[in-house]
C-alpha positions in Angstrom: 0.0 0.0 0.0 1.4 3.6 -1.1 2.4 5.3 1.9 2.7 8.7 0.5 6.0 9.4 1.4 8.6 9.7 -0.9 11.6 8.5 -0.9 14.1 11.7 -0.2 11.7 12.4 2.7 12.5 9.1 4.4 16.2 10.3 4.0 17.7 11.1 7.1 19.3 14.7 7.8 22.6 14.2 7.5 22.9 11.3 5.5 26.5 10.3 4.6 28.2 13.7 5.8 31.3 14.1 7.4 31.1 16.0 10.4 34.0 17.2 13.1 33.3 17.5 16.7 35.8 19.2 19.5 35.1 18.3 22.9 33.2 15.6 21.8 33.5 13.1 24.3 31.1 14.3 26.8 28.3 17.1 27.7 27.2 18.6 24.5 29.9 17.8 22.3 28.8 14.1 23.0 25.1 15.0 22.6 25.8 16.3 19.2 28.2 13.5 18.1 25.2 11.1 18.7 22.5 12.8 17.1 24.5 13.7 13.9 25.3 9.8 13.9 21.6 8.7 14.3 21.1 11.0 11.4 23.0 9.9 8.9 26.7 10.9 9.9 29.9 9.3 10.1 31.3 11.6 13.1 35.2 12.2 14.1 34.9 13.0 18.1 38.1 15.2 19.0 38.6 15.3 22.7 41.8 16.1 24.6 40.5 13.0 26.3 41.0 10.5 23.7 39.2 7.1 25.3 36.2 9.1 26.0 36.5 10.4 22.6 36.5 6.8 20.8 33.9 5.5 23.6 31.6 8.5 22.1 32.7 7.5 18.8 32.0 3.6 19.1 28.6 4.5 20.7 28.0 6.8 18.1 28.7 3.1 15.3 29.2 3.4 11.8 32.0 4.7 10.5 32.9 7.4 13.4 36.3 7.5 14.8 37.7 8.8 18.5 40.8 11.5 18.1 43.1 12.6 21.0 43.0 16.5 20.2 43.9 19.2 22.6 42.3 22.4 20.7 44.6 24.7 22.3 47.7 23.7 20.1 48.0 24.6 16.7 49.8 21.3 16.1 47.2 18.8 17.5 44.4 20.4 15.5 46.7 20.0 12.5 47.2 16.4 12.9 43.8 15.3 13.9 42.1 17.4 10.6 44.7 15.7 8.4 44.3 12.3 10.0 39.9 12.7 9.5 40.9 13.9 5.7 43.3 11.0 5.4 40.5 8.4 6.7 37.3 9.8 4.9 38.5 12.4 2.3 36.9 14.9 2.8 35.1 17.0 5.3 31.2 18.2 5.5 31.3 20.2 8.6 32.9 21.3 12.3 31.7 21.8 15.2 34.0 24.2 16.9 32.2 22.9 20.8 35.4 22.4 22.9 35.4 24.9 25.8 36.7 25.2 29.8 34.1 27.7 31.8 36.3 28.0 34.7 37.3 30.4 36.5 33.7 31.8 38.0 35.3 35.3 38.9 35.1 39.1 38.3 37.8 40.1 36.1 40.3 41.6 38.2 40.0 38.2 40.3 41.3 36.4 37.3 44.6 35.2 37.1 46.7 35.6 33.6 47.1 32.1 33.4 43.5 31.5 33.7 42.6 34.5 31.0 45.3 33.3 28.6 43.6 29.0 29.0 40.3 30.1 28.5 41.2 32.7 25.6 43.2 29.3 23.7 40.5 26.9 24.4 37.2 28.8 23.9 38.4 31.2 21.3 41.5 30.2 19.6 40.6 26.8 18.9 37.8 28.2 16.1 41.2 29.9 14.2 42.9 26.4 14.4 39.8 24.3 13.2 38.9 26.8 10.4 42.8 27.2 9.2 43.5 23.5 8.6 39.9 22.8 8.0 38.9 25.4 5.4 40.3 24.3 2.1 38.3 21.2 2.5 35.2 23.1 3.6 35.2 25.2 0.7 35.7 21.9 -1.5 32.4 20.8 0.4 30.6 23.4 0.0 30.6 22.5 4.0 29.1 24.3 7.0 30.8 25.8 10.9 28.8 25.5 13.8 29.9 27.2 16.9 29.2 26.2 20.2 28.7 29.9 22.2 26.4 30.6 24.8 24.0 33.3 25.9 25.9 35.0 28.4 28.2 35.6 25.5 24.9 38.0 24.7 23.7 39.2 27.5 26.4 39.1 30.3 26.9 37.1 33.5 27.9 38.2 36.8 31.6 36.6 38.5 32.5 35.2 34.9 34.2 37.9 33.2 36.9 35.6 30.9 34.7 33.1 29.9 31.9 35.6 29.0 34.6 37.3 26.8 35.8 34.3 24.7 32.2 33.8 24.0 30.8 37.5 23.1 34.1 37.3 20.9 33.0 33.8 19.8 29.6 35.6 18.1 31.0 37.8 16.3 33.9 35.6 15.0 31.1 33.8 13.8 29.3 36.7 11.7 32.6 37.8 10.3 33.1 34.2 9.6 30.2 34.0 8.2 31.0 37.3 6.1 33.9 36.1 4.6 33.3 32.5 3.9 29.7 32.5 1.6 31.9 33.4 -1.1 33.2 29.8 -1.1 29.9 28.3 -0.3 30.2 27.9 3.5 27.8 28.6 6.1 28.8 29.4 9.6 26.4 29.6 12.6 26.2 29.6 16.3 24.1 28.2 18.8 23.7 29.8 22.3 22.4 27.9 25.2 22.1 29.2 28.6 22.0 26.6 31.5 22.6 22.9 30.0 23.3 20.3 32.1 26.9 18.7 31.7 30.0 18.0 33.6 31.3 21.7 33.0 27.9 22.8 34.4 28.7 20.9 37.4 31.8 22.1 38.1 30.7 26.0 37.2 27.9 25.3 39.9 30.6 24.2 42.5 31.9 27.3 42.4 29.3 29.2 43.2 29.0 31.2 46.7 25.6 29.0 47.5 26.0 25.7 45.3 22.3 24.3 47.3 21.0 27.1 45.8 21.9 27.9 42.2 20.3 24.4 40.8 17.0 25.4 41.7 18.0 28.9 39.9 19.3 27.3 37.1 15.6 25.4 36.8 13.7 28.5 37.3 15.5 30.8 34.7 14.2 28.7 31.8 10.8 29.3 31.2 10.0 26.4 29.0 10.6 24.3 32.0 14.2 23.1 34.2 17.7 23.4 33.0 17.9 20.9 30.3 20.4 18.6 29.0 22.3 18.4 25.9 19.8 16.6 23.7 18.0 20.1 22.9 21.0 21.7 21.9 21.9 18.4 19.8 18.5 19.0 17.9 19.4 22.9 16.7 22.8 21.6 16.0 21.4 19.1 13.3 18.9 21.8 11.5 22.2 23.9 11.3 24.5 21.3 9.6 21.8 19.5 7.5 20.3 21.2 4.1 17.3 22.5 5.5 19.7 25.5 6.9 20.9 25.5 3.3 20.1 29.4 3.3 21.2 30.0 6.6 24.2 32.0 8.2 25.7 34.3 10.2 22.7 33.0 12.6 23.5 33.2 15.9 20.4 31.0 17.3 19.5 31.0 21.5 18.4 27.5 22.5 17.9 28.6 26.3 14.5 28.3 27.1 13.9 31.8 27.1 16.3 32.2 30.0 17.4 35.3 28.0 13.8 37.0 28.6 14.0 36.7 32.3 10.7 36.6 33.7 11.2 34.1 36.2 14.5 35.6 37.6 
């Protein structure tokens, strides 16, 4: 009996794409490795963890592969790139998510060394990924996705650093997104605000009343408590798959409506 359905709209999303994940092992990075894999993609996890990167891959099956990658080093991101282009020949997408939030201080609280590790890891990782990724981007026609954050958009109080690296990440990603449509590549952000992972965890450890900022973390989101990776997996997939095929420079809030602040 017919079904009505054709058959391109029984394809999945991201069928038979090649798609590059940093901090992929766990939190979101791991929630978007998954869901890109259920939809079609073979998925290279880099993680500066490199078993929890190839557990993510192996659970993510097909053809995705683990990589030891510390984003922070030129070098690393240069090795792991050419060892993905070296094992599937091409690349479809990356998804610049490998970030530290720590320390959860005022600015003048904040040590060099902790300014200069978030600055590499946050920030400087999305020049690494897009130098040694872009030729074979532009040969795909291929897509960025940054991992930012609302407080990136709106402020945060007692987290000066990492707000910086991502208000800078947003507009790296329009000017990115500027330059690069020219070669057929569209670049994006999405911005969560509270999302449960292990960074969230530690971020709410160092808070002056940890009891306490749970239940804030719940009530700032007014579609309901803080949530976990899975909704930020499910932007993540519009974004890299063809139905964003006219979409860039986007810098897209998937936060509940934390940002509108009616519950605070």
């Amino acid at each position: 009996m017919p079904t009505g359905k054709s058959e391109l709209s029984m394809e999945r999303d991201l069928e038979k794409k090649i798609i590059v994940v940093t901090g992929g092992a766990d939190g979101i990075g791991r929630e978007c490795a998954l869901a890109y894999a259920r939809e079609g993609a073979s998925v290279a996890v880099l993680d500066v963890d490199g078993a929890k990167a190839e557990a993510t891959a192996a659970e993510s099956g097909g053809a995705s592969i683990g990589l030891v990658c510390d984003v922070s080093k030129g070098a690393e991101v240069e090795t792991a790139l050419k060892r993905v282009l070296a094992y599937y020949r091409r690349i479809d997408a990356v998804h610049n998510n490998a970030g530290i939030a720590s320390p959860s201080k005022p600015l003048h609280e904040t040590s060099e060394q902790e300014w200069d590790d978030l600055q590499r890891i946050n920030l400087k990782s999305v020049y690494w990924t897009t130098r040694y990724a872009f030729a074979a981007l532009a040969e795909s026609k291929g897509a960025i996705l940054n991992t930012a954050s609302m407080v990136g958009l709106i402020g945060q109080q007692n987290h000066a650093a990492y707000v910086a690296t991502k208000g800078a990440m947003i507009s790296l990603t329009k000017a990115m997104a500027a330059d690069y449509a020219v070669h057929g590549i569209r670049v994006n952000a999405v911005c969560p605000a509270g999302v449960w992972t292990p960074m969230l965890e530690r971020w709410c450890e160092e808070q002056p009343d940890p009891g306490s900022i749970r239940k804030y973390l719940d009530d700032i989101h007014l579609l309901g408590a803080c949530p976990h990776g899975d909704v930020i997996a499910d932007a993540a997939v519009f974004l890299l798959s063809n139905k964003a095929r006219f979409i860039t420079g986007c810098i897209l809030p998937v936060s509940g409506g934390a940002e509108l602040g009616y519950r605070r």
